[in-house]
N, C-alpha and C positions, 0 to 999 in steps of 0.2 A: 564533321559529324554533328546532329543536330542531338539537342539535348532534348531526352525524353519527356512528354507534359509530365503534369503530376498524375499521378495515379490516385486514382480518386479513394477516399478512408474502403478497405476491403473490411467490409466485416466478417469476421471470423465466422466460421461455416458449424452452427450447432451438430453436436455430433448424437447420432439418434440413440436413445435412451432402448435398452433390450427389453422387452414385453415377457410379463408373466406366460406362459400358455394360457390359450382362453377358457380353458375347462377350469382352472384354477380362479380366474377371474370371474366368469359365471358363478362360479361355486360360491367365492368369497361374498357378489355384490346377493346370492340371494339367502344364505345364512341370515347375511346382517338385516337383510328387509324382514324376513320371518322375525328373528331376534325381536328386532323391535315393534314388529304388529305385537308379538305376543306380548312383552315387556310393556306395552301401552295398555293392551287388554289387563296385565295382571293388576294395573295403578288402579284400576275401577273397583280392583278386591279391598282397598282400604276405605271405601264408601260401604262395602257389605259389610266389611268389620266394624265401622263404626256402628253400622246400623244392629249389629248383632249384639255390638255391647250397649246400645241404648236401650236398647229392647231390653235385655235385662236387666239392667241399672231402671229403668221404671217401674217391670215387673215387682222387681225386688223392695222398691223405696216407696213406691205408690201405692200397689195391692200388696206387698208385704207373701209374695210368691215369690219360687227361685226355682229354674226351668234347671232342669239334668242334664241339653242338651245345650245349652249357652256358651260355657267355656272351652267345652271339647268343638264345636261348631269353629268357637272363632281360633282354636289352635288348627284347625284343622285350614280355614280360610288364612292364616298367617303365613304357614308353611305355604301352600298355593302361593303367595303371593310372591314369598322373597324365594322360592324356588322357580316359576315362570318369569320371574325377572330380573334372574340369574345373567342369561345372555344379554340382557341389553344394558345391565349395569356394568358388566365385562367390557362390554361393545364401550360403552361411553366412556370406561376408566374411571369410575367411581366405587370401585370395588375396597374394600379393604386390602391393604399390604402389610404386611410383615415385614418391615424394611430396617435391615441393621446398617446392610454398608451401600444399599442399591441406588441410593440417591447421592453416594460423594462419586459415584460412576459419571465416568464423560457417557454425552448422546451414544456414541459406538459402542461404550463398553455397558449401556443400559437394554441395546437393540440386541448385542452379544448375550447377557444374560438370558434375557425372553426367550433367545433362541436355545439355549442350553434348558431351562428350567421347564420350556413350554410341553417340550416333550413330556418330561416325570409328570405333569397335569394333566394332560391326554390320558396316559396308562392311569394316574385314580380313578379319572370322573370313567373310563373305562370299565374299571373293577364297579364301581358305584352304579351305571349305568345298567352291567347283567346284571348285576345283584337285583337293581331293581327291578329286571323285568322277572328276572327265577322268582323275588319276592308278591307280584301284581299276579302273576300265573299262578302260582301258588293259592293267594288271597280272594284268586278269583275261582278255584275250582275246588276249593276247600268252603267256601261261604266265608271268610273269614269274617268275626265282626271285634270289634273294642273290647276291652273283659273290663266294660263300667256299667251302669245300672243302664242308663241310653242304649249302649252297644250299636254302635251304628259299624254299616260295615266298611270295610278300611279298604276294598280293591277301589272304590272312586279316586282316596287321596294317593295311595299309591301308584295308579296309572298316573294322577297328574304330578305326584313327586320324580316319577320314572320320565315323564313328557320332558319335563323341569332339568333335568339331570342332562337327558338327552340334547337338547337344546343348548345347554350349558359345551355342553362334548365339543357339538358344531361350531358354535361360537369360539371355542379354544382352537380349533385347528384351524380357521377361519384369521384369526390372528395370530397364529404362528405363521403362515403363509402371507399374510401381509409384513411381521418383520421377517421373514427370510428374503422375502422380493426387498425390503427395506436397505437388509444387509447384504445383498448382490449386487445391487445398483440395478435395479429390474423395477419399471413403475408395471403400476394395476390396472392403472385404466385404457 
């Protein structure tokens, strides 16, 4: 009997990773594009803010004038800002946490939580979300305006508080769907 050559190293046969559906992967890659256009656009609002409190701090220090609409302008540009850049601070994980025991979590038991907790953040920004638009519709067919001496009227910050919110929503389920594909063993791309 002749003895068989060697069999040459078999590399083991990678076995293929199961695919999100693609509607889920669509969804996911164009959330985070939006996310972050907007989130880039919101950055240029800390250049108007600056410019909104220079303008007054001159006003005020130079001519010895102090404008009604200055502070209420730049609260108004503030919210804008960290509300449109709501989803792309989510998106990048620089968000603040409230973290008592989330960090002594193994990697699975941290992708576990996300997936448990992500949901009860969907149902707020939810609640948050009609609220804002019953409050925009409202604001906008009432005239609604500020009850300060300015009075400027409030449906511009509210549709972009309600954008902001919205945005914020997509972003949440966008990343819950990324760790659920995480914690299935399902890639994204």
């Amino acid at each position: 009997m002749s003895q068989p050559s060697e069999d040459p190293v078999v590399e083991p046969v990678a076995r293929a990773v199961p695919r999100m559906p693609r509607p889920v992967v669509v969804y996911v890659r164009l959330v985070e594009r939006l996310g972050r256009a907007v989130g880039v656009l919101a950055m240029v609002l800390t250049f108007v803010l600056a410019a909104i409190l220079l303008e007054a701090s001159v006003a005020r220090l130079a001519f010895g004038t102090s404008h009604i609409w200055s502070v209420e302008l730049a609260q108004f540009t503030m919210s804008a800002y960290y509300l449109l850049g709501g989803a792309l601070s989510e998106q990048d994980g620089v968000h603040v946490r409230m973290d008592l025991f989330y960090s002594r979590l193994s990697p699975r038991g941290k992708l576990l939580m996300d997936c448990i907790t992500a949901p009860l953040a969907l149902v707020y920004l939810g609640f948050l979300f009609f609220g804002g638009i019953r409050s925009s519709i409202w604001a906008i067919e009432n005239n609604q305006v500020n009850y300060t001496p300015w009075a400027p009227p409030m449906a511009p910050i509210k549709l972009i508080m309600t954008a902001g919110i919205g945005l914020m929503l997509l972003q949440q389920l966008a990343i819950f769907l990324k760790d659920l594909a995480r914690l299935l063993g399902r890639a994204m791309e």
